[in-house]
PDB file of N, CA, C and O in Angstrom:
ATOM      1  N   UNK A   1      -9.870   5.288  -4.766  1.00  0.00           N
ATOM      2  CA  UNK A   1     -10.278   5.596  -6.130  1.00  0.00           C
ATOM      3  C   UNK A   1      -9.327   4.891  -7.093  1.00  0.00           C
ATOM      4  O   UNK A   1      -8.099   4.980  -7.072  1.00  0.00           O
ATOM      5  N   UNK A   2     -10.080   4.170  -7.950  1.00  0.00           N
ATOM      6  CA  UNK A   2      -9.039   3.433  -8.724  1.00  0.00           C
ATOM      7  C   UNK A   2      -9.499   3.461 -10.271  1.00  0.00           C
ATOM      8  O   UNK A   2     -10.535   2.913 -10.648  1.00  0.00           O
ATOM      9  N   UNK A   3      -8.591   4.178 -11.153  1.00  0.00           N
ATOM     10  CA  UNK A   3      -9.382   4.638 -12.742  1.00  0.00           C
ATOM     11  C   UNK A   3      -8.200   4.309 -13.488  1.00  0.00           C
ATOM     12  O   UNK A   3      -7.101   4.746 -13.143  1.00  0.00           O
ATOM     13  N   UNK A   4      -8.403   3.339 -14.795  1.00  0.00           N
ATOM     14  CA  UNK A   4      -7.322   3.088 -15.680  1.00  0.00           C
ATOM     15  C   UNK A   4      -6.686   4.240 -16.202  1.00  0.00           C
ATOM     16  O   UNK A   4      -7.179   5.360 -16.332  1.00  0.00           O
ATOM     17  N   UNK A   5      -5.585   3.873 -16.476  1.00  0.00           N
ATOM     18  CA  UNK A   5      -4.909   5.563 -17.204  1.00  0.00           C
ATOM     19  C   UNK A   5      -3.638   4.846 -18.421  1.00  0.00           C
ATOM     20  O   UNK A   5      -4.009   3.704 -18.693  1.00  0.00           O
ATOM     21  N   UNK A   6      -2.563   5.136 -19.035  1.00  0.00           N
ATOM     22  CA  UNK A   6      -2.206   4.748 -20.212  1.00  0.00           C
ATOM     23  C   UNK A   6      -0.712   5.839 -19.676  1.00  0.00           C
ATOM     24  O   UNK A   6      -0.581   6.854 -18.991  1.00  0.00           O
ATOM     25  N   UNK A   7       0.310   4.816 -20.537  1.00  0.00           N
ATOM     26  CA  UNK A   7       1.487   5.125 -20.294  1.00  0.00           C
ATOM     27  C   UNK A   7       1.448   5.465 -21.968  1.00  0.00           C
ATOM     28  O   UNK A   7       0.625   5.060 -22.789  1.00  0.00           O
ATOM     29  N   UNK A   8       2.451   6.217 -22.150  1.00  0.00           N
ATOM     30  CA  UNK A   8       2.552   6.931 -23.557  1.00  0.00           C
ATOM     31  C   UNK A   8       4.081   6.411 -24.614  1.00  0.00           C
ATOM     32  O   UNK A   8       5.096   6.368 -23.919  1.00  0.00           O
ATOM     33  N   UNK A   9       4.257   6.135 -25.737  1.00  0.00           N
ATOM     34  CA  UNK A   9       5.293   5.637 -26.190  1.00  0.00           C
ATOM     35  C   UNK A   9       6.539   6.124 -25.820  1.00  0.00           C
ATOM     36  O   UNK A   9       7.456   5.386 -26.178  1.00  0.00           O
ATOM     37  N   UNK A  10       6.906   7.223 -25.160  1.00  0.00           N
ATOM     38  CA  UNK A  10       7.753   7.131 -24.399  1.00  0.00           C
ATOM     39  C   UNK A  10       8.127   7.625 -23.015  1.00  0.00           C
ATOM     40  O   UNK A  10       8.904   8.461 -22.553  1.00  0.00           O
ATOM     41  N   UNK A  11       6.997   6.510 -22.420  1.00  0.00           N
ATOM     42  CA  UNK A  11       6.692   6.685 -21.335  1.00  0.00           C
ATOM     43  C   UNK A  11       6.206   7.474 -20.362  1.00  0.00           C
ATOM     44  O   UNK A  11       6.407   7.401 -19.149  1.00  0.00           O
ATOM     45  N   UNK A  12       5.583   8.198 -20.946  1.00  0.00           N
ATOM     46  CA  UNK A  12       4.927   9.503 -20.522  1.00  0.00           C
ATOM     47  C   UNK A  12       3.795   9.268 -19.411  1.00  0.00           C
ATOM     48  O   UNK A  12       3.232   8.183 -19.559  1.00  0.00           O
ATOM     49  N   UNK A  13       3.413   9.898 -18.525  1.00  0.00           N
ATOM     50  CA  UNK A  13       2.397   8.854 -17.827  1.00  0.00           C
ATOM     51  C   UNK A  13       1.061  10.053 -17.708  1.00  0.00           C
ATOM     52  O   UNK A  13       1.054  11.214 -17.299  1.00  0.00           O
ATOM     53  N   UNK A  14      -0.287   8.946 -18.407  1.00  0.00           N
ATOM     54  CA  UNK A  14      -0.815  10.310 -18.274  1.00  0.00           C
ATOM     55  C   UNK A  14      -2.418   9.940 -17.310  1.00  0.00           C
ATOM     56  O   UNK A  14      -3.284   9.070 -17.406  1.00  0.00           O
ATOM     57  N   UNK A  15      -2.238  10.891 -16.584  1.00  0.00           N
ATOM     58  CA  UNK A  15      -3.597  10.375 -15.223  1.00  0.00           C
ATOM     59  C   UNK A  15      -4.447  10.815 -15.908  1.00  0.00           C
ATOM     60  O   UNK A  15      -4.306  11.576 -16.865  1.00  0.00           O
ATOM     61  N   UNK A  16      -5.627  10.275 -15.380  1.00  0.00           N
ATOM     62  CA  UNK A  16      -7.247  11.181 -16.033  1.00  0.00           C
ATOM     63  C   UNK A  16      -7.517  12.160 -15.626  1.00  0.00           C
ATOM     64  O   UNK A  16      -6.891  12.645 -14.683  1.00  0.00           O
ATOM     65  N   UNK A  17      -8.445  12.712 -16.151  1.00  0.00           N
ATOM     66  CA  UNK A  17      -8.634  13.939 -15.587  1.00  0.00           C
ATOM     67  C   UNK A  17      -9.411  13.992 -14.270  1.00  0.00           C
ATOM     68  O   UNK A  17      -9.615  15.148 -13.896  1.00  0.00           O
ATOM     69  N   UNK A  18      -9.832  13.164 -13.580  1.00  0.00           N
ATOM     70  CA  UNK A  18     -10.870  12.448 -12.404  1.00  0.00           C
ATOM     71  C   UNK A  18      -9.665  12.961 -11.527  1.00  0.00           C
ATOM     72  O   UNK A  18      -9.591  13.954 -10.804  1.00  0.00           O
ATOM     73  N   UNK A  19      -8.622  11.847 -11.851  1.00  0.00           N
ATOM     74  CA  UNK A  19      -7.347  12.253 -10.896  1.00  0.00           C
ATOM     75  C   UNK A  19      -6.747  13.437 -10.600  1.00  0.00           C
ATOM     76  O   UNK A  19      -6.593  13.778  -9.427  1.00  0.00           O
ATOM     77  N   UNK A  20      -6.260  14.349 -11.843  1.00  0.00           N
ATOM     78  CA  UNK A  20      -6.048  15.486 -11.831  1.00  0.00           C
ATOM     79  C   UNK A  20      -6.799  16.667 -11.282  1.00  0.00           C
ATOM     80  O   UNK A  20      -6.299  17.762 -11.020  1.00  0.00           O
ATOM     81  N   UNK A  21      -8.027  16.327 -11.140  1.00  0.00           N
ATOM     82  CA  UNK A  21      -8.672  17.087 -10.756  1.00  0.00           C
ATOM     83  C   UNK A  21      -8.303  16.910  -8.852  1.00  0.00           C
ATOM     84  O   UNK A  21      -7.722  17.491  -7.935  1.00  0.00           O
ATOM     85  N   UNK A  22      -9.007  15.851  -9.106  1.00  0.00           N
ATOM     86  CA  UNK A  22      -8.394  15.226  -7.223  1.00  0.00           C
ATOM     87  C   UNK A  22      -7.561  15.964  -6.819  1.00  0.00           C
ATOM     88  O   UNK A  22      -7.975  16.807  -6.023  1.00  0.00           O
ATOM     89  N   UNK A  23      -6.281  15.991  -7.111  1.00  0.00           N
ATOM     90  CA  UNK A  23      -4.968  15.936  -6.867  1.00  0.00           C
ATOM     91  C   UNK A  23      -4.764  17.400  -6.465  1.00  0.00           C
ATOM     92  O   UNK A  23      -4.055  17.943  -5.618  1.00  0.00           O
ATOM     93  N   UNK A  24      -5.877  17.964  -7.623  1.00  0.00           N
ATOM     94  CA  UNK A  24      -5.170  19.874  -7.900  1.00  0.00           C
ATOM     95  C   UNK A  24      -4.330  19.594  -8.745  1.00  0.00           C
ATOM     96  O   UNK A  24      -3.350  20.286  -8.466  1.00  0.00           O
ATOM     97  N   UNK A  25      -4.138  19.055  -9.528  1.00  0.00           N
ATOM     98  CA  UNK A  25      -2.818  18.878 -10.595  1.00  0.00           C
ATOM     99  C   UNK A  25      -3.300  20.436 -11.794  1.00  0.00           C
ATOM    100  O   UNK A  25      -4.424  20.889 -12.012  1.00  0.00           O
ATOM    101  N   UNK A  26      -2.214  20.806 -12.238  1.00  0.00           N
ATOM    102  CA  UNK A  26      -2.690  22.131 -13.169  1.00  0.00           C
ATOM    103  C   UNK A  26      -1.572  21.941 -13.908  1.00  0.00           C
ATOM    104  O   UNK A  26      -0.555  21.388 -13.490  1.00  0.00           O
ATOM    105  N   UNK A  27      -1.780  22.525 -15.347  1.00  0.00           N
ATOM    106  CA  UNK A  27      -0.786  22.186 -16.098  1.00  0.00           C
ATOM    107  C   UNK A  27       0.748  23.201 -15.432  1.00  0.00           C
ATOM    108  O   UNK A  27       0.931  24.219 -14.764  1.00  0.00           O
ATOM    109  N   UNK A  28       1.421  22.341 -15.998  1.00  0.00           N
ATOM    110  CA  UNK A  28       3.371  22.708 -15.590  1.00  0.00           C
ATOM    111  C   UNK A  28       3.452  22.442 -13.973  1.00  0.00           C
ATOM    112  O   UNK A  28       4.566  22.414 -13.450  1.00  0.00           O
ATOM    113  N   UNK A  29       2.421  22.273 -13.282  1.00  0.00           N
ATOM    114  CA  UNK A  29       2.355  22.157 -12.026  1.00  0.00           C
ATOM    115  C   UNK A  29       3.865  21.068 -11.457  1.00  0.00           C
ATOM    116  O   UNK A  29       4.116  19.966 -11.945  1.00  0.00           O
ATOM    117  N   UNK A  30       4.633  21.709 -10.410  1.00  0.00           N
ATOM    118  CA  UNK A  30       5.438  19.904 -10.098  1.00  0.00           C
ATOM    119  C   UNK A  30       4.620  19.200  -9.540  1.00  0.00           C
ATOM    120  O   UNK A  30       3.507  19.345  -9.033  1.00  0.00           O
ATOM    121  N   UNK A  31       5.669  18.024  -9.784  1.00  0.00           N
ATOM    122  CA  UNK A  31       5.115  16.840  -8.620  1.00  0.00           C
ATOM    123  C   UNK A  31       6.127  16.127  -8.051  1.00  0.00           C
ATOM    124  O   UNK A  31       7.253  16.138  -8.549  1.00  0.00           O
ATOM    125  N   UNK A  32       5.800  15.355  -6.825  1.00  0.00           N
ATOM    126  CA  UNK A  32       6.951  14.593  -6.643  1.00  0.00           C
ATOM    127  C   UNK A  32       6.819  13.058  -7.006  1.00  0.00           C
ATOM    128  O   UNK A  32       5.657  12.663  -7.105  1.00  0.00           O
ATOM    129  N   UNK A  33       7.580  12.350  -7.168  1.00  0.00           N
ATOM    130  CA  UNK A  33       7.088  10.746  -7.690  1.00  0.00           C
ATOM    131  C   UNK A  33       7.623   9.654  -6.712  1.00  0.00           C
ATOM    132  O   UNK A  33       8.719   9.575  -7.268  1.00  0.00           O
ATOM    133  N   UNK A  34       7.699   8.940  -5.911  1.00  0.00           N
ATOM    134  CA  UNK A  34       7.965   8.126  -5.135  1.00  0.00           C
ATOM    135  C   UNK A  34       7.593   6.865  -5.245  1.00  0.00           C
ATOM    136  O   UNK A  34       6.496   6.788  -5.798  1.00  0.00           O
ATOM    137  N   UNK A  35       8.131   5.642  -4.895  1.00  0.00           N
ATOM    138  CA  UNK A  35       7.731   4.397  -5.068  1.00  0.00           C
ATOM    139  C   UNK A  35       7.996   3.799  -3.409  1.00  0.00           C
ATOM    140  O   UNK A  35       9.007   3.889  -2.713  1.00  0.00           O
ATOM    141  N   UNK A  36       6.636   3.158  -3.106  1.00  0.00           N
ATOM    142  CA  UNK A  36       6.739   2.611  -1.826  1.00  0.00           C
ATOM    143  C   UNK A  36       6.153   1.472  -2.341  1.00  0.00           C
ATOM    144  O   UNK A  36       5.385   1.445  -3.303  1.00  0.00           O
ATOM    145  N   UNK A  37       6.643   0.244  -1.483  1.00  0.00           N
ATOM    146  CA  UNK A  37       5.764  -0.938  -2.239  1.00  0.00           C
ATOM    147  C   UNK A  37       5.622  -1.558  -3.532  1.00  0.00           C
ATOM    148  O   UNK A  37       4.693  -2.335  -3.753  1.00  0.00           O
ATOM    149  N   UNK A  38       6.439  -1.279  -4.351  1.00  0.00           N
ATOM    150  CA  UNK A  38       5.878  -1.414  -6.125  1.00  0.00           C
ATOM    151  C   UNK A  38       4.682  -0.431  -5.874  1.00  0.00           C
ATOM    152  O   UNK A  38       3.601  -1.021  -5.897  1.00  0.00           O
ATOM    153  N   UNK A  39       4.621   0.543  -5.706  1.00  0.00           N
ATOM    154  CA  UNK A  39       3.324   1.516  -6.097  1.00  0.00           C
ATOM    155  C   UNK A  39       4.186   2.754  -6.128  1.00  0.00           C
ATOM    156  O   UNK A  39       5.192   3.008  -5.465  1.00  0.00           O
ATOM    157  N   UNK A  40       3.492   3.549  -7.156  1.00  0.00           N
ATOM    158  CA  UNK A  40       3.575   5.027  -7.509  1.00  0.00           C
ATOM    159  C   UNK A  40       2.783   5.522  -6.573  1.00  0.00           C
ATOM    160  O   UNK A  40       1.648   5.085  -6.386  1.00  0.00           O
ATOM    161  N   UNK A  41       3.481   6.805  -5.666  1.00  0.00           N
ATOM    162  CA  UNK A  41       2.903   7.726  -5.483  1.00  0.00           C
ATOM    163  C   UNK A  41       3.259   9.054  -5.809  1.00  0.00           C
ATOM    164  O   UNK A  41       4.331   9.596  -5.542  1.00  0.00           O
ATOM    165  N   UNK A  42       1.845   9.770  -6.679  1.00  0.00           N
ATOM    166  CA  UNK A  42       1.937  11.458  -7.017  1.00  0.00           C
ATOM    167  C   UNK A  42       1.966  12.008  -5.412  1.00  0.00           C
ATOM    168  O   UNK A  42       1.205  11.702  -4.494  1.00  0.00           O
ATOM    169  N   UNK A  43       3.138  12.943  -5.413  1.00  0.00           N
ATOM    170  CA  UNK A  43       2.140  14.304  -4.702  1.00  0.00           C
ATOM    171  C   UNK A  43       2.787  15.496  -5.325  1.00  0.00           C
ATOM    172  O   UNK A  43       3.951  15.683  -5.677  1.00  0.00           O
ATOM    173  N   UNK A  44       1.294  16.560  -5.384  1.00  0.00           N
ATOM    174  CA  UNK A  44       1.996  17.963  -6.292  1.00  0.00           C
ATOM    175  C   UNK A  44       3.163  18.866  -4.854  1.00  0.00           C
ATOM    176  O   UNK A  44       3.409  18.636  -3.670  1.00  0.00           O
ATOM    177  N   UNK A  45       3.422  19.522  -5.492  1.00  0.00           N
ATOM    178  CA  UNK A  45       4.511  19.973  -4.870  1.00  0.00           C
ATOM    179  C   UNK A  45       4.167  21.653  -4.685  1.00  0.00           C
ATOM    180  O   UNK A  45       4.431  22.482  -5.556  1.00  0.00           O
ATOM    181  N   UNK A  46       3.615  21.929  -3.554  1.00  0.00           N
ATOM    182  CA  UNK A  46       2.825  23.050  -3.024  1.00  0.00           C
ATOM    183  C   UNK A  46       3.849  24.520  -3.150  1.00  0.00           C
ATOM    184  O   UNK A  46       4.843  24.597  -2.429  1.00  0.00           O
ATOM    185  N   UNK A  47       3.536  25.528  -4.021  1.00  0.00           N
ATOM    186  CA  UNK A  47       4.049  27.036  -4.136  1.00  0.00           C
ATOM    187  C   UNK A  47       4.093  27.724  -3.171  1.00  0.00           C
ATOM    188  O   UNK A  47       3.138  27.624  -2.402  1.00  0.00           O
ATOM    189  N   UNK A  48       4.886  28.416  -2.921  1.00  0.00           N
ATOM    190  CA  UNK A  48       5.476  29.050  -1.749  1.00  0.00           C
ATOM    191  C   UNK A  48       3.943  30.128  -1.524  1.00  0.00           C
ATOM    192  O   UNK A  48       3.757  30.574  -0.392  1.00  0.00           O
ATOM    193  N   UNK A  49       3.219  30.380  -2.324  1.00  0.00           N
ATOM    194  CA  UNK A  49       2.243  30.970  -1.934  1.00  0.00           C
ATOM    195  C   UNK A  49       1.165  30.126  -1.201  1.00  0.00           C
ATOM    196  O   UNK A  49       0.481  30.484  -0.243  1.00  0.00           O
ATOM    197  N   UNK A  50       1.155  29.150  -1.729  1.00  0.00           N
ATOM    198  CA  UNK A  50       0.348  27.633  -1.632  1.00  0.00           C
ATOM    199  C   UNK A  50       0.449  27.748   0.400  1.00  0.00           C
ATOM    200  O   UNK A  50      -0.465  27.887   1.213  1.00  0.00           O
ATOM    201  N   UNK A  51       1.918  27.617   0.605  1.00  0.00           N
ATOM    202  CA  UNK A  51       2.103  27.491   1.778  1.00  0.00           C
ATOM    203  C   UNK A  51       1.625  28.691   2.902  1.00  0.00           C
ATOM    204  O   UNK A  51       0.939  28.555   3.915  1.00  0.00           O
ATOM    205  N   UNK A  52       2.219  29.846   2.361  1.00  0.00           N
ATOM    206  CA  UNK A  52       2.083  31.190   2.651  1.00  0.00           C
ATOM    207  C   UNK A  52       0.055  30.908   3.195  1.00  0.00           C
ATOM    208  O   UNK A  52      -0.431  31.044   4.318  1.00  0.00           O
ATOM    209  N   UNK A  53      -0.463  30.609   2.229  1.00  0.00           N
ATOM    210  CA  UNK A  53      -2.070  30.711   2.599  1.00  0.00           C
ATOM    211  C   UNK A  53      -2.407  30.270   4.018  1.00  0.00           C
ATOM    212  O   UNK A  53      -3.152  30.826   4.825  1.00  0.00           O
ATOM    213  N   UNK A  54      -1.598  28.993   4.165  1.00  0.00           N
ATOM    214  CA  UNK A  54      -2.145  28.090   5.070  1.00  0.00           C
ATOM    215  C   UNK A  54      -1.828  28.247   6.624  1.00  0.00           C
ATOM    216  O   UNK A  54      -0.626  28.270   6.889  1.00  0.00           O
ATOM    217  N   UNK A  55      -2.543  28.336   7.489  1.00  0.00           N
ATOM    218  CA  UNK A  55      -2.384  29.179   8.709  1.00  0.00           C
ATOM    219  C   UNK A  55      -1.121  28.819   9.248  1.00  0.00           C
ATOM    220  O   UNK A  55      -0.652  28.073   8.388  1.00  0.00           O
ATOM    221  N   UNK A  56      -0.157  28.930  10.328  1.00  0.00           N
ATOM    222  CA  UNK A  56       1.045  28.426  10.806  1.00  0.00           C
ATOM    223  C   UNK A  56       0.200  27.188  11.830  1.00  0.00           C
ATOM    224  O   UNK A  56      -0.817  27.329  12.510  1.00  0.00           O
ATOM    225  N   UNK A  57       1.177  25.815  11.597  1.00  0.00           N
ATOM    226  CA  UNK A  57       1.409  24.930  12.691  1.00  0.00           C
ATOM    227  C   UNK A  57       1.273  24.991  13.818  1.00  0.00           C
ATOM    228  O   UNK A  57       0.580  24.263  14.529  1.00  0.00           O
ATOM    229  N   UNK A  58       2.009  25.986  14.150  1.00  0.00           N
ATOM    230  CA  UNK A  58       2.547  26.277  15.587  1.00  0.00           C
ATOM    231  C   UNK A  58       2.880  27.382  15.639  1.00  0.00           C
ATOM    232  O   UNK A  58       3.215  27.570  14.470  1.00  0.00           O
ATOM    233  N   UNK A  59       3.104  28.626  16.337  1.00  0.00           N
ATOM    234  CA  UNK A  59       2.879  29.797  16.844  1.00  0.00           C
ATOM    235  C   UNK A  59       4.373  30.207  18.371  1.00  0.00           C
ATOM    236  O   UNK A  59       4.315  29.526  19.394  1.00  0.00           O
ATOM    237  N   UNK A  60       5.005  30.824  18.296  1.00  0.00           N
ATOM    238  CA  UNK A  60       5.981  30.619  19.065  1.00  0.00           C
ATOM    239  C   UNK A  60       6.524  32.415  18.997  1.00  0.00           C
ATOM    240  O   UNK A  60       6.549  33.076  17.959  1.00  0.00           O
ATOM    241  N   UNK A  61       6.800  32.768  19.962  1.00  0.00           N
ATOM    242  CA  UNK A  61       6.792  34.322  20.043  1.00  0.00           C
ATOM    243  C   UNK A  61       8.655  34.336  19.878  1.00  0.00           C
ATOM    244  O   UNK A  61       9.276  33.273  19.852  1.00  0.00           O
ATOM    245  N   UNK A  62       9.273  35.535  19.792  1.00  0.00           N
ATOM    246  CA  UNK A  62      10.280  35.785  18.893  1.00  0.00           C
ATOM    247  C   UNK A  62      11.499  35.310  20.217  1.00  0.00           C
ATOM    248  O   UNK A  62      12.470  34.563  20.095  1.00  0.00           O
ATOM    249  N   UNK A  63      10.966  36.124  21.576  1.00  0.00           N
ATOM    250  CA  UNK A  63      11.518  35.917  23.147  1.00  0.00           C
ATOM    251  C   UNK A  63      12.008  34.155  22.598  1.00  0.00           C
ATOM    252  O   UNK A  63      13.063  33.861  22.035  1.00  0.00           O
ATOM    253  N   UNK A  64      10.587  32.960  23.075  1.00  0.00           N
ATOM    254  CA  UNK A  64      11.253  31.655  23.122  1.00  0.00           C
ATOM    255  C   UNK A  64      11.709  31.469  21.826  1.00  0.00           C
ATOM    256  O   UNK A  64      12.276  30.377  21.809  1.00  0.00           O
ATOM    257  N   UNK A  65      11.743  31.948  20.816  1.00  0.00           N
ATOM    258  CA  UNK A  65      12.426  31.522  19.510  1.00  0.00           C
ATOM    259  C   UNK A  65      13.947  31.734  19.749  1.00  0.00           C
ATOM    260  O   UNK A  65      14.708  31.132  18.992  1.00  0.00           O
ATOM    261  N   UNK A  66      14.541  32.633  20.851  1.00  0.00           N
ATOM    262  CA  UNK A  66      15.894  33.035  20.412  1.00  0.00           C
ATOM    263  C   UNK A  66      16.430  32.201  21.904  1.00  0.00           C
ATOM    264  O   UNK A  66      17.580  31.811  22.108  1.00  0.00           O
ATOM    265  N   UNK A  67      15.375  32.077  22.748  1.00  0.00           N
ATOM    266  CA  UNK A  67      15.586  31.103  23.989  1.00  0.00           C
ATOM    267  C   UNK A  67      16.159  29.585  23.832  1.00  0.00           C
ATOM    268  O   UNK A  67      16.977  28.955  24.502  1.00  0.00           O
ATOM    269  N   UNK A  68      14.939  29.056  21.979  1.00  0.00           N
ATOM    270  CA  UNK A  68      15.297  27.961  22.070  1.00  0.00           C
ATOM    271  C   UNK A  68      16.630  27.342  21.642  1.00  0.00           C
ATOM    272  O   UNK A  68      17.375  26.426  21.992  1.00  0.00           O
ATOM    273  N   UNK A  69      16.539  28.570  20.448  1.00  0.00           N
ATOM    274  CA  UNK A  69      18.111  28.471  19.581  1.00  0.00           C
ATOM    275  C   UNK A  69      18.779  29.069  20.988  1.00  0.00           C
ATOM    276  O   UNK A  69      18.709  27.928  21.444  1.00  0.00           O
ATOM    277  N   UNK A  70      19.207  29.624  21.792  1.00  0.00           N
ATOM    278  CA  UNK A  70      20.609  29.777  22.671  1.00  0.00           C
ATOM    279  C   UNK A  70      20.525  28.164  22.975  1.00  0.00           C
ATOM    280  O   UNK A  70      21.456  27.535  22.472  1.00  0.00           O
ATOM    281  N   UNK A  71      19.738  27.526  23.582  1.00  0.00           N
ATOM    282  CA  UNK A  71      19.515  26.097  24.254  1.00  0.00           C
ATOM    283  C   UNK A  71      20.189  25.175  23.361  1.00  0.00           C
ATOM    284  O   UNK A  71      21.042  24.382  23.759  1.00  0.00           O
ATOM    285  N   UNK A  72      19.844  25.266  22.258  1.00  0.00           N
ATOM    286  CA  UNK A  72      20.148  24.542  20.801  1.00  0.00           C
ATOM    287  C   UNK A  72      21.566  24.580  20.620  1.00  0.00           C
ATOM    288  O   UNK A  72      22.229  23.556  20.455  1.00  0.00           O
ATOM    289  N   UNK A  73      22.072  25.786  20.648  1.00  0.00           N
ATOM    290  CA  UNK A  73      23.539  26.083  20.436  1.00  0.00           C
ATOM    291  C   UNK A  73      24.664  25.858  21.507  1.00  0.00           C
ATOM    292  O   UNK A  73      25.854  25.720  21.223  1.00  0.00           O
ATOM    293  N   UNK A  74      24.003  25.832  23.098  1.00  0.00           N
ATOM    294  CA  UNK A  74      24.556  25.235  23.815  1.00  0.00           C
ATOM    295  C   UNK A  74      24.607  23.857  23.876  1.00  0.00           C
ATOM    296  O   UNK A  74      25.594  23.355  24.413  1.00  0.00           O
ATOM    297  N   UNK A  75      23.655  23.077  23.390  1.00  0.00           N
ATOM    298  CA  UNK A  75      23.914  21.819  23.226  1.00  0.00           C
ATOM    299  C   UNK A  75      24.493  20.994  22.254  1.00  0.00           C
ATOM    300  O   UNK A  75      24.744  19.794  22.369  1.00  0.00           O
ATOM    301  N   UNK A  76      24.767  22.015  20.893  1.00  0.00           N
ATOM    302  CA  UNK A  76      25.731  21.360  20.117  1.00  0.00           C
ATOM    303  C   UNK A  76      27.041  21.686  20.555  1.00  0.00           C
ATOM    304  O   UNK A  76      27.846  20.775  20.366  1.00  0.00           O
ATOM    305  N   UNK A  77      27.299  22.265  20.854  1.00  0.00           N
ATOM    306  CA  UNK A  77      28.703  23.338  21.267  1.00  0.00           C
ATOM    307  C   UNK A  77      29.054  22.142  22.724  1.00  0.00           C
ATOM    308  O   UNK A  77      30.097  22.448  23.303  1.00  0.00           O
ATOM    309  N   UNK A  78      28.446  21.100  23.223  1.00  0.00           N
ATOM    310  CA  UNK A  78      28.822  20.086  23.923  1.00  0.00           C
ATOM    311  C   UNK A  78      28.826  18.864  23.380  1.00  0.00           C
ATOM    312  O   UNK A  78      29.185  17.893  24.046  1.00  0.00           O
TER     313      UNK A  78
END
């Protein structure tokens, strides 16, 4: 998707609303700004509720959680 947009007199950068919408952008929302390439990239920067919604990754019971950290701690501790 590629839509002209306008930098502001002091430098303000302002996307369309096409984009914003895309994005989920909402006003006061963060974002993060990165440059790869000579290119800008937006990404918004997801609320701890944002995250909270979204099902877990991975799933790991409390037993191998304290299994993996002993493993973990023996191997820095060498």
């Amino acid at each position: 998707m590629s839509v002209e947009g306008r930098v502001g007199s002091k430098g303000e950068l302002f996307p369309p609303k096409s984009i914003r919408e895309k994005l989920g952008l909402k006003p006061h929302m963060k974002v993060i700004y990165r440059v790869e390439n000579g290119r800008l990239i937006v990404e918004p920067i997801p609320t701890l509720e944002d995250v909270l919604e979204k099902p877990p990754e991975i799933e790991i019971s409390l037993e191998d959680f304290h299994r993996f950290r002993k493993e973990l701690s023996k191997e820095a501790e060498s």
